[in-house]
N, C-alpha and C positions, 0 to 999 in steps of 0.2 A: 292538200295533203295527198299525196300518193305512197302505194306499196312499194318497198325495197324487195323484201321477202316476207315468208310467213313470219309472222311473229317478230316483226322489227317495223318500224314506221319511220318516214322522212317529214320533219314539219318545223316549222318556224317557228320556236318556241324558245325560250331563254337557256342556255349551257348548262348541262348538266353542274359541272363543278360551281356556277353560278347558285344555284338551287342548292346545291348539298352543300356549301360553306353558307349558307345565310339558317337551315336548322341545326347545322355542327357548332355555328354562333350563337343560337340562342340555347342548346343545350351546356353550354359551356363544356364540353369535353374536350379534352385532346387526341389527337390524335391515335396515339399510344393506348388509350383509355376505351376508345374506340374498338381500338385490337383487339382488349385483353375482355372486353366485353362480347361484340361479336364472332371474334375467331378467325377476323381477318387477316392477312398481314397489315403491319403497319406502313411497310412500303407502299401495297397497295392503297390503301387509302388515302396519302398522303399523295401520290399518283392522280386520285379522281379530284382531290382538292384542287390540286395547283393546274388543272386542267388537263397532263400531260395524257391521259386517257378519255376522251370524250363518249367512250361507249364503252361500258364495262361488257367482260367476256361472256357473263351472263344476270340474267334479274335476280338472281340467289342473293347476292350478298349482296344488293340494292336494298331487297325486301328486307331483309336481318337487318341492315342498318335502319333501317326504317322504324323497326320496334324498337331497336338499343334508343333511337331520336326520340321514340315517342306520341310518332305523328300523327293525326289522323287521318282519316278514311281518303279525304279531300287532300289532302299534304303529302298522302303516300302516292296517292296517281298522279300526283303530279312531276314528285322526284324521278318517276317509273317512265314517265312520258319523255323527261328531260334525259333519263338516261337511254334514250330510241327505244324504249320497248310498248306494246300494245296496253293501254289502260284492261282489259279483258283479263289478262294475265294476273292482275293484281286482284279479282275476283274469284278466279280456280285457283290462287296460290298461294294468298295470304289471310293468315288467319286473325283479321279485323274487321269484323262486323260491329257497325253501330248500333248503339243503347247496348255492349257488353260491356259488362265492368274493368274499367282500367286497370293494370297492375305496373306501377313503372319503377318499383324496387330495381334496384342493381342486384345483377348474382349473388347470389349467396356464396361462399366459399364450402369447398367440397372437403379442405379438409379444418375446418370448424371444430374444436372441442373445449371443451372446461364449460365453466359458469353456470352447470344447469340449474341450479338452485336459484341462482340471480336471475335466470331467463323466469321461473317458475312465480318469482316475487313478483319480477317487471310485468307478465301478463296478468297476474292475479290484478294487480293497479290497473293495468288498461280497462280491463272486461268489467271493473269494479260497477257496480248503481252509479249513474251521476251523469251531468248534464254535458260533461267534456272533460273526461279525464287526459291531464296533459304529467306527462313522462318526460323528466331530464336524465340522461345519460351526460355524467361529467366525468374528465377526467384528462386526461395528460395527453400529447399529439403523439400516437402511435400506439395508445393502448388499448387500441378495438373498438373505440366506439361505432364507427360506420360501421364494419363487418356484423358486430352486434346486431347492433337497430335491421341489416339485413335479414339476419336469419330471425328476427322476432317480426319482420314484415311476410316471411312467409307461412312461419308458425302460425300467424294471428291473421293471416289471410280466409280462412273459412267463415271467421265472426264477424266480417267487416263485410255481407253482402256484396257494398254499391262500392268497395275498390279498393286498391293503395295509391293513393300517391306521396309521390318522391320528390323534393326540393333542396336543389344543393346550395345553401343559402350565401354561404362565401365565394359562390362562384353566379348566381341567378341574381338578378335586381325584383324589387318587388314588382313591378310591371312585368316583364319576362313570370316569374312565379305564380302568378295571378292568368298569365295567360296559357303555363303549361297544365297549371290545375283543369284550365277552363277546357283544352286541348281534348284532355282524360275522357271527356263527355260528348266528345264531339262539337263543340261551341268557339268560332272565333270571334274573339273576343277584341280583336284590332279594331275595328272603331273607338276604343273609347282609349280615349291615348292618355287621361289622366288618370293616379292610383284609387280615388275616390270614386270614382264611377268605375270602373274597371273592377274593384273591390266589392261594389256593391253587388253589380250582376253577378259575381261569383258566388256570394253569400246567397243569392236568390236562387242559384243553381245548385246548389250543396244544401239547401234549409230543411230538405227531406230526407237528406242521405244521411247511410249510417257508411263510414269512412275513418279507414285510418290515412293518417297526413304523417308525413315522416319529413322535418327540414332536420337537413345535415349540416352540420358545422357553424353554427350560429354563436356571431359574436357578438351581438346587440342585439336587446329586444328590438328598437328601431328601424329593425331587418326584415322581422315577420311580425310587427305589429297589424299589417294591414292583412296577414296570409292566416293566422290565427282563424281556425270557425267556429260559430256559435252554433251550430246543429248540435243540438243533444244528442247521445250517443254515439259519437263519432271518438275516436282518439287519436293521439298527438302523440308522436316520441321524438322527442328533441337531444339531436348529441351536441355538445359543445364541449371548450375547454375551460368556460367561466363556472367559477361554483353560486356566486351571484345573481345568475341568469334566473333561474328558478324564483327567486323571489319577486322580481318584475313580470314573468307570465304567469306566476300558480304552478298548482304542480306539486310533483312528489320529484324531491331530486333520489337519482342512483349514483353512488362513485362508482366508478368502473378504475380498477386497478391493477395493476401488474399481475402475471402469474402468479400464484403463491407458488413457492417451491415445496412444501410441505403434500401440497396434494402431487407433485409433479405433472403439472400441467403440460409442462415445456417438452417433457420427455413426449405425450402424449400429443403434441405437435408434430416436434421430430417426427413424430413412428408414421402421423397421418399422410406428412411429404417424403419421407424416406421408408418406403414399405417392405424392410428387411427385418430381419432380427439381428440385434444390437449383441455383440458382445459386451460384457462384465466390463472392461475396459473403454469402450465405444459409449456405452451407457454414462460413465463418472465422467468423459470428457466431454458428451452432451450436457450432463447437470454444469458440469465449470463454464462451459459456452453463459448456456443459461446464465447462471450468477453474473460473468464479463459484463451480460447485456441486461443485466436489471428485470430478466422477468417480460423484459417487452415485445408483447406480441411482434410489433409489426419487425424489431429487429431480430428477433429467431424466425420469423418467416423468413426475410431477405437469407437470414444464414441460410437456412436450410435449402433456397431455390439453387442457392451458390453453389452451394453441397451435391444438389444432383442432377445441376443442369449446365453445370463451367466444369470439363476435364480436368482431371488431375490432382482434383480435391481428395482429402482424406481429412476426416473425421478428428482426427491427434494434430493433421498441420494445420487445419483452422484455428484450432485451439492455442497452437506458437505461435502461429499470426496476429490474433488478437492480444494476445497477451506483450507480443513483442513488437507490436506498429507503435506509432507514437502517433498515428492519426487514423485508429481504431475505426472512427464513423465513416472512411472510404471503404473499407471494406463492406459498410453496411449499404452497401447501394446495387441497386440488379433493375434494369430495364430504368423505368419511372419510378419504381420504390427508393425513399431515399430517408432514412432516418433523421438524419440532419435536416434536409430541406420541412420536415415536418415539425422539428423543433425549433428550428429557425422564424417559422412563422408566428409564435408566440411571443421571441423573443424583439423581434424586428416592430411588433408592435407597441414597445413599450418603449415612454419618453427619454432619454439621456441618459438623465438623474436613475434612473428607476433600471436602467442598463448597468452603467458602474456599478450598484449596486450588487446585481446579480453576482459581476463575475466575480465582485470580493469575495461573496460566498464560495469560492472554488480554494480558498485558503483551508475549510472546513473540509477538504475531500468528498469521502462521500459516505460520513459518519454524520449522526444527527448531531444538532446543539442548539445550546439554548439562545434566545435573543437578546439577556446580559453579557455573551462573550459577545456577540454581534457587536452590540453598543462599544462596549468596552476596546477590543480589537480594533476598530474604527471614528474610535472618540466621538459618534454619535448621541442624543440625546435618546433615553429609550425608549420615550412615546413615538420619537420621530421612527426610531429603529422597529418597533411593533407595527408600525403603520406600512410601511416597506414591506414587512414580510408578509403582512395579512394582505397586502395587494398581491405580492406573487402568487401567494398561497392561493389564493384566488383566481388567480389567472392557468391553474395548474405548474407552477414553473416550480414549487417546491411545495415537499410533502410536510404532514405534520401529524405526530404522534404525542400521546400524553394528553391531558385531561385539564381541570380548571386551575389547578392548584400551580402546574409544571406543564410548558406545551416547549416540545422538541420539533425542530423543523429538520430537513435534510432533502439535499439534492438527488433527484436518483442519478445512477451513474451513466447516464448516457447524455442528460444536463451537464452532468461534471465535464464529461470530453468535451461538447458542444462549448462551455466557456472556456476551457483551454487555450484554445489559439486568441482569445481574443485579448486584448490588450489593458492593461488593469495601469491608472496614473501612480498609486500608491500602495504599488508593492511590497518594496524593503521595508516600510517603515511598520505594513501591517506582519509582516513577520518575526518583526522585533516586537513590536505588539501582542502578537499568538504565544510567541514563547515566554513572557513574561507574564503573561493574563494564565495559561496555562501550568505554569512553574511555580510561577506566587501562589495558586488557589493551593497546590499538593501541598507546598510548604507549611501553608497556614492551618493544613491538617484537611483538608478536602479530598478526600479520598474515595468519592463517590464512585463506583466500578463502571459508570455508561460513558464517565470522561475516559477511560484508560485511552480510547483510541487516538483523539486529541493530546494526551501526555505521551504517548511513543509519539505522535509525529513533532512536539516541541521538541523533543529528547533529539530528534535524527535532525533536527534542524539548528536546534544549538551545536551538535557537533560539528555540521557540514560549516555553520560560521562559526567556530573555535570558541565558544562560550565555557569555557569552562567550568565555573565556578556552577552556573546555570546547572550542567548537564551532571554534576558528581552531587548536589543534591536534589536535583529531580529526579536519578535513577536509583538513589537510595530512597525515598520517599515511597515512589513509584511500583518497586522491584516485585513486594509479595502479590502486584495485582498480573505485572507484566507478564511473569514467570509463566500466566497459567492463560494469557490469552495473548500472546505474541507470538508467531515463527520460531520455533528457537532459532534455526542458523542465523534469522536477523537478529536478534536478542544476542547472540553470541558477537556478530560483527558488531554491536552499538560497545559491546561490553570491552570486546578486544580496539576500539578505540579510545576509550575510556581509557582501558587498560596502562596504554601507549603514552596519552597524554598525562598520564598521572605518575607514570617513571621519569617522563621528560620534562615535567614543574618538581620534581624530586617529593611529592605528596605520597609516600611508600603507605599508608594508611590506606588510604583510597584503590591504592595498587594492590594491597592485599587484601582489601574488599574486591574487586573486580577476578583477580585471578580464581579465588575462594568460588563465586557466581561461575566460573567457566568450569572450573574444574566438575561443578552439581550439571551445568547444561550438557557438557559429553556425556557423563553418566547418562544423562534421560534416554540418552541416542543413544547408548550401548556400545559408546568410545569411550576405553579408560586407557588405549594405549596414550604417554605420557605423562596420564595425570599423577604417575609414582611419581614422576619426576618434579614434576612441579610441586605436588607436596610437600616432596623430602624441600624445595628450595625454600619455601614457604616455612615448615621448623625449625630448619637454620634463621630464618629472618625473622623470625615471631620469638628468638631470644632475648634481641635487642629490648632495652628497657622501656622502650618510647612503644613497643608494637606488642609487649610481653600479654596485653588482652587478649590478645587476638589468636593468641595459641589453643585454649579451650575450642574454639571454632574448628583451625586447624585439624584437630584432634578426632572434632565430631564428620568434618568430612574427608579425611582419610579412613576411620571406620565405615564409613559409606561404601565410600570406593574398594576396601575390601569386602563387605559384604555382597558388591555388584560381583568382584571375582571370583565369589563363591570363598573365601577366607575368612571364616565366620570366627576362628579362635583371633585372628589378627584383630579383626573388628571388634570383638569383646575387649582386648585389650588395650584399644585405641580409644574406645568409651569411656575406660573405666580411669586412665590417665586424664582425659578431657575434662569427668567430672571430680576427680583431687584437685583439678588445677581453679576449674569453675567454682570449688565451696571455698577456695581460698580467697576471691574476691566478690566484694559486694555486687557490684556493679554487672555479675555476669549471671544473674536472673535468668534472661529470655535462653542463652545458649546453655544453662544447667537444662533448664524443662525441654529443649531438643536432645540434649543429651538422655537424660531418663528415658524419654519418648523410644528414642533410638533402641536402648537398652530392653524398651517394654514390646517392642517392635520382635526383637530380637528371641526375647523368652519365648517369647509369642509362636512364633514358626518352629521353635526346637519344641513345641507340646509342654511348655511349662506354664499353665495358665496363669496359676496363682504367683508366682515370681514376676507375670508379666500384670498382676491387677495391682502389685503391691508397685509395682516404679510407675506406672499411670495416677495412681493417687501423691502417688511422693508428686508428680510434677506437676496433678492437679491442683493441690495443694498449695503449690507456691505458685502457681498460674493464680488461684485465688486471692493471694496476699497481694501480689502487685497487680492485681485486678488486669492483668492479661488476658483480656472476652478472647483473643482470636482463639490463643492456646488452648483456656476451658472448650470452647466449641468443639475445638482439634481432638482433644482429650477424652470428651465423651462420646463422641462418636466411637473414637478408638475400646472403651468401656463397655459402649453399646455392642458389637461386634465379638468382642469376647463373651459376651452375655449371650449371642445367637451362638456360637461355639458350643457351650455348656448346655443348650436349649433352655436357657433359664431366659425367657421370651417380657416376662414382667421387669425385670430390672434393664435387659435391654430396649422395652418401650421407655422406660421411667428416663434413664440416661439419653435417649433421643428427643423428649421432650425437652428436657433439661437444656440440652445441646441447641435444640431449634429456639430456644426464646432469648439465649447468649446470641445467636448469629441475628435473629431480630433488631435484638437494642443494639448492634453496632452494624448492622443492614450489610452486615457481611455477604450478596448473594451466592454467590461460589460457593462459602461454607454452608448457607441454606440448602443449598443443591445436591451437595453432598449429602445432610444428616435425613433429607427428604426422601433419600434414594434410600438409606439403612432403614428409614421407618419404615417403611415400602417392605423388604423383607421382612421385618418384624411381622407386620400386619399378615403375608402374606402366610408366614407359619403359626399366625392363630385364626389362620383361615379365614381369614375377612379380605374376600378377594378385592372386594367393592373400592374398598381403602387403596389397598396396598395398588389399583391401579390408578388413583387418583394421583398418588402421591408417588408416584414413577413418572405420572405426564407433569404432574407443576416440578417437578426433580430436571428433567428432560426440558421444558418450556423454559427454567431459568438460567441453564447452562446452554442455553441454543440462542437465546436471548440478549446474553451474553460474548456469544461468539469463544466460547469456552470448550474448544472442538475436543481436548482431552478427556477433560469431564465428562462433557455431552456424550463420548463415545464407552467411556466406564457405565453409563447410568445406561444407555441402549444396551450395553450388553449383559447389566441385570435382569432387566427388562425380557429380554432375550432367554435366558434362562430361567427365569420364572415363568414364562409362556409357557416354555421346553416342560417343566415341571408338570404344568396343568391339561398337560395335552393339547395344546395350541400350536402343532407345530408349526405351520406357514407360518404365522405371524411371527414366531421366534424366529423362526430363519430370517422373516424382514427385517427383525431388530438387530438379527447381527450383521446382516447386510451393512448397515447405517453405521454401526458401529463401527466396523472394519471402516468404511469411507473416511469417517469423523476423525479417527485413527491415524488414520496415512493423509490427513491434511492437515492433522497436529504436527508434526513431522515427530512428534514423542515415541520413538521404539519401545520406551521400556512399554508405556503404554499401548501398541500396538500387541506385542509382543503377549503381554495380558490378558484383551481381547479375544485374541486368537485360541490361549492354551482355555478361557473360560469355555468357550463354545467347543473346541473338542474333551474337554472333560466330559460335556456333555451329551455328547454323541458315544461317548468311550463306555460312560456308566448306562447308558442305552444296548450296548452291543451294537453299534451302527459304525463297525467297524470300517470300512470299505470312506464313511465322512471322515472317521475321527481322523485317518491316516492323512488324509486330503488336508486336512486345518493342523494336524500337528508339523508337516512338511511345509505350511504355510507360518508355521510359528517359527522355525529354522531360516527360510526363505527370508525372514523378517529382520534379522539380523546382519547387519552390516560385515565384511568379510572380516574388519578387523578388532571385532567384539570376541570377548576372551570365550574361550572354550570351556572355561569353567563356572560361568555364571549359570542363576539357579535357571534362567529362562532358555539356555542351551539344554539343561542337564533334563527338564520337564520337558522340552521335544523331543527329545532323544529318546527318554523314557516312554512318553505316549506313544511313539511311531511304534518304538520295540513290541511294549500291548497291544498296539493293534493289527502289528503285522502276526504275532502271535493269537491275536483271533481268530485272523485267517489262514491260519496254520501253517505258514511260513516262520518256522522256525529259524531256518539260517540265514536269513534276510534282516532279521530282527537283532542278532547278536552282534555286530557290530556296533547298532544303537545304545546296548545295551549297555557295552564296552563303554561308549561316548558317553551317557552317561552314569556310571560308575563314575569316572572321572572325571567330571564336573561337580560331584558328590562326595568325593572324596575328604574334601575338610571341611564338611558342612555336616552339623549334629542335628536331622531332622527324622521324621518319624519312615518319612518315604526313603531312608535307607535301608529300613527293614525288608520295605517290599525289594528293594534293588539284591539286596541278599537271597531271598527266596525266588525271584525270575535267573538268579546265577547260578543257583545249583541247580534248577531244570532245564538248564541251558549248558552246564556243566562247563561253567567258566570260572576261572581260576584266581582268585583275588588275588593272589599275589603278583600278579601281572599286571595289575590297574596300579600305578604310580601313585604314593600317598596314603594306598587304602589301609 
């Protein structure tokens, strides 16, 4: 050996890239892996592998790799030598002294959040009394289990003296694993080339330590049965994607599962790799990102890296990207992260049979069900079909909710895309299958609300193959669940298909069912331009003798549609023709009690209480004769609420209890969600806060449970206001937050439109004038351009803006509003015309100039 220079040596010793591909082999890393761990480039590494570099630029990034390897003392001067540099160097510069305790955790991630409760439980278990507390971490390929198990290797790094080690067990054999343990301590362990002695001396090296052991990714006991230690005190954390595994080593299993969205975990990701402030807009198209991707960690990382490390991205066109790729998991991929390739490995392992199977399940979307449609859809036997599911389930490839009695499985939807492309032998025949498993249950009176999602997609699939008969009684059967958790504009195209087919089989019945459904769906969106017209073509055709039922209906929703145009004496008159026509036949029951309804609706807002308790009991009344539970449910709540009007608080509990035990016996949940939310305020004005917020979150839990974004968004912005009431305001403003969201993904105006004027009354009767202006311009703003001008929800923005620009003593800013509504008010007989009267004269506006007044 002779000198080159200081600090470099010339010597007969084996290639560098020799030396560093035989520990890059037994760590199993890749290259890539290499990088993102050390800091190196990956070219460069990939450079000292294939030799193309025989002497790196300097020992720096020798030594790093060194520690990422794992080596020891002896392993490191070696690579150090192979790489020409002096063994000396590796004593002033690397910080590996023997007998310290090994740490060979992979990094932690820096921007890490959620779970802390679950970290809190999982260390509680490790640190527990006992002789080997062993921790499974289970759960789906990409939902955090390694990153986890990191950052609980270095939280739980102070309790574990004598070290961590690290074993990636799907990439390490047990010999290799036995020997990087042994590595940890300074001990080579290469003489003993079989697992049994090899194992042994390990066990005699470890039988005094106190040690935590971390194997990663373990899909067989048969993996780490030999790497298992019997030292007492030491602990185990094992991730895997079997839920089984636990049973075969011991142990306390942990599921590890997707974000919740409730805590918004996902957002709290975002913020960690995007370290901006998110606008109000930027914020809902992260939660939608979120939702596309199931909540899963690894793929809102990969988004987010995309987001702010590939030019050109914006926040709103990821969001059209994914929504509008038809092969969504490309997008999911950045460097080596690759969502697919992670779920691919679950699936790649499983036999044939046990494949097919899966991707049938892609006919389910990515709504849960039960494993009777299973069988049934795929004329499986169902022991066979329970056996199936409980292996995926197992395997993490499908979830499963529900208890002993009812267990619901479902794909998450990143599974979903994953089977997509892939090829299924009996497709048509299982769709002929779905629609008929699904259409037969409604018909036979199955009306369960968790199928609705399954009966819209038979519904959209009977149309697209022309089933007719299928699709005109499955949308009737269907309609009162669909109405309140479907898209409208989709619910509009399924209906205006319908529509179409039932003028061109000449079925005018079915067609005047459908147009009747279209005419109420514009209405919710605050489109009535047309619907005169279709009306008036609808009374002309509802004289014919064959259709003359159907006129009552008629009648009750063109009273609708003028009361939506603020035409309340029209609507009165359109009621009252409805119900002469409706007492004149037997048969028209359900559409008298909407008629009253409508009527008692009506007293109701013009300040006539008592005219509106006496047509609620007329139609209770006969809701009770023909034992119509939906109606009584309907009814009493409606009872209930005039009874908080009056503050007669006793009869409006009485009437909600009433109400809640009708929605029970016929597990109406919708209408439980509803009457949960009135008892809520009841409770809340005989001051029993305790109540009134229990029964706001099970109100809230079963219309969010439901996927019942309307509802969900009415019950958060009670919620909201009764905060507001109690002096809670952050939290009110969170609920109207959710509320507005829940709102504007119902795509329901009217009920947006609602929302908005609740939470500015709010602010209005506070004097928070400066918000109320902001939310009443947003109540306007809400409104479609060609929504009538004189609906009550124009005439109520107009007014609140006018108040509150007159708060802020802008008088002549306000009177134009004022003007606007005036004449949305015009032929409407409510109590807030008086107020509109008395802001006219101190504004010195001249009625006679408002059209109508």
């Amino acid at each position: 050996m002779s000198e080159a220079k200081a600090g470099t040596i010339v010597v007969d010793s084996p290639a560098f890239a020799d030396v560093l591909q035989r520990y890059v082999r037994r760590s199993a890393y890749s290259a890539g892996q290499l990088s993102r761990l050390s800091g190196i480039p990956k070219t460069t590494i990939v450079s000292w592998l294939n030799g193309q570099v025989k002497k790196p630029h300097t020992a720096k990034g020798v030594l790093q790799l060194a520690k990422i390897l794992h080596l020891s003392h002896t392993e490191a001067e070696s690579l150090l030598v192979a790489a020409g540099y002096l063994p000396d160097f590796l004593v002033k510069s690397m910080a590996m002294v023997n007998g310290a305790a090994p740490f060979q955790a992979v990094p932690k991630l820096s921007y890490f959040c959620g779970r802390q409760q679950l970290m809190a439980d999982i260390e509680a278990t490790v640190l527990a009394e006992g002789e080997r507390n062993i921790v499974c971490l289970q759960g789906m390929g990409g939902v955090g289990k390694t990153v986890l198990a990191a950052q609980l290797a270095y939280q739980l790094r102070p309790s574990f003296p004598d070290g961590v080690l690290w074993i990636e067990a799907a990439r390490t054999g047990t010999l290799a694993a036995l020997a990087t343990m042994a590595h940890g301590y300074g001990l080579d362990v290469s003489p003993f080339q079989d697992v049994a002695s090899r194992a042994r001396v390990v066990r005699q090296l470890l039988a005094d330590k106190r040690f935590l052991l971390v194997l990663d990714d373990v899909q067989t006991s048969v993996e780490i049965r030999d790497i298992l230690p019997s030292a007492p005190g030491c602990g185990v954390l094992i991730t895997t994607r079997r839920r089984d595994l636990v049973v075969a080593v011991g142990g306390q299993p942990f599921e590890i599962r997707p974000f919740s969205a409730t805590d918004e975990e996902a957002l709290t990701l975002f913020r960690s790799l995007l370290p901006r402030e998110f606008t109000a807009s930027e914020k809902e198209a992260l939660r939608q990102i979120a939702e596309l991707l199931g909540q899963l960690p690894l793929a809102l990382a990969i988004a987010a890296s995309r987001l702010i490390y590939e030019p050109g991205w914006h926040i709103h066109d990821f969001l059209t990207r994914l929504r509008q790729t038809d092969d969504l998991l490309n997008l999911l991929t950045y460097e080596e992260l690759s969502v697919q390739r992670s779920l691919a490995l679950s699936y790649q392992q499983l036999p044939d049979r046990l494949q097919q199977f899966l991707v049938g399940l892609r006919i389910f979307g990515r709504d849960s069900f039960l494993e009777t449609a299973v069988a049934a859809i795929y004329n499986l036997p169902l022991a066979d079909t329970q056996d199936r599911l409980r292996t995926l389930h197992n395997l993490s490839l499908v979830e499963s909710h529900g208890g002993q009695t009812e267990v619901r499985y479902q794909l998450h939807p990143l599974v979903y895309f994953c089977l997509q492309k892939l090829p299924l032998d009996s497709q048509a025949a299982a769709e002929q299958n779905y629609i008929h498993y699904y259409l037969t249950l409604e018909q036979a009176g199955f009306s369960a609300v968790q199928e609705i999602a399954h009966l819209w997609s038979a519904l959209r699939l009977a149309a697209q193959q022309k089933m007719w008969s299928q699709l005109f009684s499955g949308l009737v059967d269907a309609y009162p669940y669909l109405q309140s958790s479907v898209p409208l504009a989709e619910l509009d195209t399924l209906l205006q298909t319908a529509e179409f087919a039932a003028r061109q089989l000449g079925q005018n019945k079915k067609f005047v069912w459908c147009q009747l459904r279209r005419v109420a769906l514009a209405r919710r969106q605050a489109v009535t331009v047309g619907s005169a017209e279709t009306l008036h073509s609808l009374t002309i055709l509802t004289t014919e003798a064959g259709l003359a039922r159907h006129r009552p209906a008629v009648c009750l929703e063109r009273g609708k549609t003028a009361v939506a145009n603020g035409n309340w004496l029209a609507a009165s008159q359109q009621y009252e023709e409805g119900v002469h026509l409706a007492q004149k036949r037997k048969e028209q029951a359900p559409v008298l009690i909407e008629l009253w309804l409508a009527q008692g609706n009506l007293a109701r807002w013009r300040g006539q209480p008592q005219a509106a308790t006496t047509l609620y009991h007329q139609a209770l009344a006969l809701a009770e004769r023909k034992e119509d539970w939906f109606q009584q449910a309907t009814l009493r709540d409606h009872l209930a609420w005039l009874a908080i009007e009056r503050q007669d608080y006793d009869a409006a509990d009485t009437a909600c209890v009433q109400g809640i035990a009708v929605a029970k016996k016929i597990s109406h949940q919708e209408r439980l969600a509803i009457l949960f939310n009135t008892l809520a305020v009841v409770r809340h004005h005989q001051e029993n806060w305790g109540e009134s917020r229990r029964y706001q979150q099970a109100a809230f839990d079963v219309a969010r449970l439901l996927r019942l974004k309307a509802r969900a968004a009415a019950i958060a912005a009670s919620r909201g206001g009764l905060a507001w009431q109690n002096g809670r305001f952050k939290q009110a403003e969170s609920f109207w937050e959710e509320s507005d969201r829940l709102a504007r993904q119902s795509q329901d105006v009217n009920m947006l439109v609602n929302v908005r004027l609740h939470r500015a009354e709010h602010y209005l009767m506070t004097k928070a004038y400066t918000k109320s202006l902001v939310q009443y311009q947003a109540v306007l703003s809400a409104l479609p351009p060609q929504a009538s001008r004189t609906s009550c929800g124009f005439g109520k923005g107009s007014l609140g803006i006018a108040q509150s620009l007159l708060g802020l003593e802008q008088q002549n800013a306000a009177r134009p509003y004022l003007i606007a509504s005036l004449t949305a008010f015009a032929r409407v007989d409510v109590p807030t015309v008086a107020e509109l009267h008395r802001l006219a004269l101190s504004l010195q506006v001249d009625l006679e100039d408002i059209p109508q007044f």
